[in-house]
N, C-alpha and C positions, 0 to 999 in steps of 0.2 A: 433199150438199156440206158439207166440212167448213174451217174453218181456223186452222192453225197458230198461235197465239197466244205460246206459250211464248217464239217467238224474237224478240219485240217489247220493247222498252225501253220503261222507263215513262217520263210525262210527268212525272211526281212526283219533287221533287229530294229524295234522303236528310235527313231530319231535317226536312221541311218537313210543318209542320201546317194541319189546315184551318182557312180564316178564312171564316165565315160574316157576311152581313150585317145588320145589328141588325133587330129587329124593327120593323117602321113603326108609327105612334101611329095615323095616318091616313092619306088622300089631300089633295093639295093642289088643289084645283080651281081658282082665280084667285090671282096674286099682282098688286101694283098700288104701283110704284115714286114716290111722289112726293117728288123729290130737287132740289133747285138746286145747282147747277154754276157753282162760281169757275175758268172758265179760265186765267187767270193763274196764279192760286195753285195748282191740279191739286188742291181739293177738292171735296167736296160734302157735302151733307148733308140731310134732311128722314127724310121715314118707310117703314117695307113694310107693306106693309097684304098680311097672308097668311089665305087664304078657308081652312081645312082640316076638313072630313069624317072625323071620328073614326071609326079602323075597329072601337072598343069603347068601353062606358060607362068604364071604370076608369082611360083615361087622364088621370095627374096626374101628368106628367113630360114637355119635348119637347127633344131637343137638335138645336141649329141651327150650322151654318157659320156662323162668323162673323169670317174673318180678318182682323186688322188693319182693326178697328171701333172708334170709340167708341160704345159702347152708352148711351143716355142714360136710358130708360125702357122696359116692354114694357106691356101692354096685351092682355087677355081679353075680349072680349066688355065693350069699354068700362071693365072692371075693371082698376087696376094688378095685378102680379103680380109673385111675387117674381124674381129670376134672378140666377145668376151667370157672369159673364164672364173667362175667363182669357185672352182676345188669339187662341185659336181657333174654339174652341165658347160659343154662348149656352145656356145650362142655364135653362130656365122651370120653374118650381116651378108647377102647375094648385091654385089655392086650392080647398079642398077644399067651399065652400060652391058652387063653380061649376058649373051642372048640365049635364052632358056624357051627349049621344047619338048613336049613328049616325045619327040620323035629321036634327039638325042639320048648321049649317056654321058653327065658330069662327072667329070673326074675330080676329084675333092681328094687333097694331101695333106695330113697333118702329122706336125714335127713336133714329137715328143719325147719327154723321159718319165719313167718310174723309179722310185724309191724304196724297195723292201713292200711292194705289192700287198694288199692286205685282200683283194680279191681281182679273181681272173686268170692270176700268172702265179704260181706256187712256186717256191722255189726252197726244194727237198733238200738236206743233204744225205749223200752216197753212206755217208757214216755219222749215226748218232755223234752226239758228244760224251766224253766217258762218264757224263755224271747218270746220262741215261740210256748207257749202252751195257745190258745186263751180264754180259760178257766182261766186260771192265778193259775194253779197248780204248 
């Protein structure tokens, strides 16, 4: 059995290249959110406490999601660390005195706030406003 291939179109649009995805530092085993919630104001703020299993000794580099954060502090294995934040990605710098194994689980803490969240964290209210509650409460 054979088949025709030649008269197939590719799925590949002209001029597009591949995008591969970065290589992973680790695995994340636990993450553990403790945040307080001003619902009125549509903030919040406290820390992430992220559990992560380095998948090689050499890792001293992690970039994280971090949209529309204020970043306040991060934290290694109890150690501050250095990082920087440009409004999307968090860049952690791993101090180099910091002893990293696969066999370990880094515990990575970071101290932040949100602002009126525009993804991730919704913040509903229980009662429209009267201009678009069709009841006219």
């Amino acid at each position: 059995m054979s088949f025709d291939v030649t008269s197939t179109k590719s799925f590949v649009l002209i001029g597009a290249r591949p995008h591969y995805n970065p290589d992973r530092p680790g695995r994340v085993e636990h993450i553990f959110l403790d945040l307080t919630l001003d619902l009125e104001a549509q903030t919040c703020g406290g820390q992430c406490h992220i559990h992560l299993r380095p998948l090689h000794p050499h890792v001293r580099h992690l970039r994280l999601n971090a949209v529309g954060q204020q970043v306040k502090g991060v934290t290694v294995q109890h150690q501050p660390q250095t990082f920087h934040y440009d409004g999307e990605f968090l860049d952690i710098s791993l101090e180099e005195h910091l002893e990293i194994s696969p066999d370990q689980v880094l515990l990575i803490v970071i101290d932040y706030s949100l602002e009126k969240p525009q993804r991730g964290l919704y913040f509903i209210p229980s009662h429209p406003p009267p201009s678009l509650d069709p009841r006219g409460r």
